[in-house]
N, C-alpha and C positions, 0 to 999 in steps of 0.2 A: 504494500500500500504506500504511495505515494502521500510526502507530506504536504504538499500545497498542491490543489486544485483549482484551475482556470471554472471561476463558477460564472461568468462572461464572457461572448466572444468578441469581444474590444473592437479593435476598429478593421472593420473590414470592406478594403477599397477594393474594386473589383480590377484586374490585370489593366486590361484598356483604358482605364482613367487613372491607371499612376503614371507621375511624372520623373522623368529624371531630371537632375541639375546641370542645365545646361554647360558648355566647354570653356572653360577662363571664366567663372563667377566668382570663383573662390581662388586666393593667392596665399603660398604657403612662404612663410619665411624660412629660407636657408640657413640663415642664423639659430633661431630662439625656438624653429619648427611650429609656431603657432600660426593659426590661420585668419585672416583678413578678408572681407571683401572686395575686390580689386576695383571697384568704384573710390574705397577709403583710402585704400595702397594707394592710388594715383592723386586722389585730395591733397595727400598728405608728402608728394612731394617724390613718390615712388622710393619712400621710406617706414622699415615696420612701426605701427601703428606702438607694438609693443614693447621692443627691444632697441626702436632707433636705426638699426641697420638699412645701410645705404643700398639699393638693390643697381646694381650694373644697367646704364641704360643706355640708350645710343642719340644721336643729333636731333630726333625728329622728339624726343620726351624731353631732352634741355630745351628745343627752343619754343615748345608747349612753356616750360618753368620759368622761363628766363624773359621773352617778348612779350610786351603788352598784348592783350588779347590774343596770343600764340598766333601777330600777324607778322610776319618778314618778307625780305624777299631775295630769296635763294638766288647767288653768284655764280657764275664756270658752273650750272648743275650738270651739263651732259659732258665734260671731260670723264676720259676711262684711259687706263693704262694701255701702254702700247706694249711689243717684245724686244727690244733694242736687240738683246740677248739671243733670240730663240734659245730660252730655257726652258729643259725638260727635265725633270725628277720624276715621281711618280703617274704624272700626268704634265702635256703640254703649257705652259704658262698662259698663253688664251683660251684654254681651253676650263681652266681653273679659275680662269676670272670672270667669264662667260656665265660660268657653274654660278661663280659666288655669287655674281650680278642676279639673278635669276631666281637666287635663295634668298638673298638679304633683300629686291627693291633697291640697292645702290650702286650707283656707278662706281666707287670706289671708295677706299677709309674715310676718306674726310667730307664734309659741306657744309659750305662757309655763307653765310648770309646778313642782311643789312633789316635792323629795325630796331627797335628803341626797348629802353628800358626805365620803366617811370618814367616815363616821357625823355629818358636821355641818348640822343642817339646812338648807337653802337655800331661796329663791326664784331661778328664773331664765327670763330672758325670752329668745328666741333670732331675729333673723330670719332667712329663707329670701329669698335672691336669687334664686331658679329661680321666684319669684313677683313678675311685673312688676317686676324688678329689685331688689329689698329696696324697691318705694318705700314712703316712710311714708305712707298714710292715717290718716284718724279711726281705723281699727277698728287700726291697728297703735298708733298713740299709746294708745286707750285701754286693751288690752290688755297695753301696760308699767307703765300707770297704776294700775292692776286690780292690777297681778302685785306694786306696789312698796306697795297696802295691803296686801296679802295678807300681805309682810314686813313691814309696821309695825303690823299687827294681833297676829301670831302673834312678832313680836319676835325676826325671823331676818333673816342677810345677805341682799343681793338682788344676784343679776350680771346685767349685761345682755351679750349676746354680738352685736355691731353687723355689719351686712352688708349694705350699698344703694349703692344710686344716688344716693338723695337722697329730695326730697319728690316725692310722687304729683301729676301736674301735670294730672290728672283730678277734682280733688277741692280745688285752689288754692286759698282762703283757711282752707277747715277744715284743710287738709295741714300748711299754717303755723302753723296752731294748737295742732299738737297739740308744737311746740318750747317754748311759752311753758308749755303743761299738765305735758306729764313734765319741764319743770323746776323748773315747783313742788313735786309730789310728790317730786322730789331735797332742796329746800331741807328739806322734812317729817321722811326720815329723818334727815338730817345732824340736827335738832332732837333729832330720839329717841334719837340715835346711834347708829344702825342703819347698819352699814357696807355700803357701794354700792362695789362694783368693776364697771369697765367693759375688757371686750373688745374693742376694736379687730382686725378680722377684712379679709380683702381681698376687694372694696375697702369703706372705710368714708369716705362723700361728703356733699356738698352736706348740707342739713338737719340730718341726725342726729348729722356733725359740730360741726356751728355748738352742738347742745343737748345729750343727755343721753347721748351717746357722749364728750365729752371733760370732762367733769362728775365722774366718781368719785373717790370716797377717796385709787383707786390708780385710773390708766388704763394699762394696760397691751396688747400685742399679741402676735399672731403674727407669727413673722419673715416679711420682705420682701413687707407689705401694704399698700396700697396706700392712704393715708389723706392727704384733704386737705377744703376744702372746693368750687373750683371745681378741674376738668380742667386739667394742665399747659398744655393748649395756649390757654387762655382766658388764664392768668397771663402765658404768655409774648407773648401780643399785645397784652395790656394795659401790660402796662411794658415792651414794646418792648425787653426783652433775653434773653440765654441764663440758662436754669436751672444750677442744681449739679447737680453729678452725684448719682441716686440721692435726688434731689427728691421727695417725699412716699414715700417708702418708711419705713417704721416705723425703721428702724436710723435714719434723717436727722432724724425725730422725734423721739426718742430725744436724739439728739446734742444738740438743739437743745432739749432742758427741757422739751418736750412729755408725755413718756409717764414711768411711773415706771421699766417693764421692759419686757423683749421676753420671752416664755416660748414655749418648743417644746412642740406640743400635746399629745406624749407624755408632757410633765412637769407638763402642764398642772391635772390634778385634784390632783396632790400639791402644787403650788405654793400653790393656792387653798386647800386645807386648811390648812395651815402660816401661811400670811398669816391667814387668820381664826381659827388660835387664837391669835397674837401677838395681835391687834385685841381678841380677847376676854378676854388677863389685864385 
């Protein structure tokens, strides 16, 4: 004999009128594992609701956070990588970019566009890591290049919003090149005095560290990103010791004279307003 007996039969919805939960309603944080509405997740900054953690986003969710009424107007949009090279590894290099093109919606890592912020007007370049990793090629250098006359033409701030891997290893010595190129056009506005703030976003690596990501006015970031030039585990077999705790993470940056701030991306378009009208008494 069984000790509890169902003396009701509870709620009984018939097969054809149950419903399931439709696909992307619900967002599960990486971090803290609790779940969110993906309505609140994106309210809130496309940060957990719970734990704070910054969730990885790409060009087209910054310039929703960043532009008044998420209206701009996209620069160079149809530039796409060429093959200088004809580089083959596991697949042909247009062949790979074609793919990505086709998966991600972008022409390539980067897209740089023109519109305001609190009313102040901007340049801002962004990369997308869902594209071959943020790497930087020719057409991502020169589309920061592009974006930072676009501000010394029109005599506006320029932000770069940093997010790769590193340099494109498809495209080797031009990838290289293009660190020496946007950091000329860095030295040009500092001449004009045309203020350059740089985003530090996770992760921010190899190349774009070494140049026009640790280069600005102000370099500042998101908490707890991920920012060096080579991978922890290259450093720690090169000098054959243990890291500190919490080693390239933006707070360690930070600590250590690298960055000016850490900003939460909720507070992120107020923060940039308020710093560019100090810059512009």
């Amino acid at each position: 004999m069984s000790w509890f007996q169902r003396t009701g039969k509870g709620i009984q919805t018939p097969t054809e009128l149950k419903r399931e939960a439709p696909d992307g309603l619900w967002h599960l944080c990486p971090e803290c594992k609790q779940v969110m509405h993906t309505r609140e997740h994106k309210q809130n900054a496309y940060t957990c609701i719970h734990c704070n953690y910054h969730d990885k986003i790409g060009s087209e969710a910054y310039f929703q956070v960043l532009f008044d009424d998420g209206a701009y107007k996209e620069l160079d949009a149809d530039m796409f990588s060429a093959d200088p090279l004809e580089f083959v590894d596991t697949k042909a290099y247009p062949s790979r970019i074609k793919q990505t093109q086709e998966k991600t919606g972008l022409k390539d890592a980067c897209r740089t566009a023109e519109g305001k912020i609190n009313g102040i007007n901007i340049t801002i370049s962004c990369m997308d890591f869902s594209f071959i990793g943020g790497s930087m090629g020719s057409v991502v250098g020169e589309k920061i290049a592009r974006g930072m006359d676009n501000s010394l033409k029109k005599k506006i701030p320029f932000l770069m919003i940093s997010k790769s891997g590193g340099a494109r290893m498809m495209e080797a010595g031009y990838s290289l090149m293009q660190m020496a190129k946007t950091s000329a056009k860095i030295a040009r506005l500092d001449q004009a005095k045309i203020p350059y703030i740089s985003l530090l976003t996770d992760p921010t690596t190899g190349g774009v560290t070494a140049s026009f990501a640790m280069l600005g006015d102000f370099n500042i970031a998101e908490p707890g990103s991920l920012i060096g030039f080579a991978g922890p585990r290259v450093i720690k077999e090169t000098i054959g010791k243990e890291l500190p705790k919490g080693f390239q993470t933006a707070e360690f940056i930070l600590e250590h004279g690298f960055l000016d701030f850490i900003v939460d991306r909720k507070d992120l378009k107020d923060k940039l307003s308020s710093l560019l009208k100090i810059l512009k008494k």
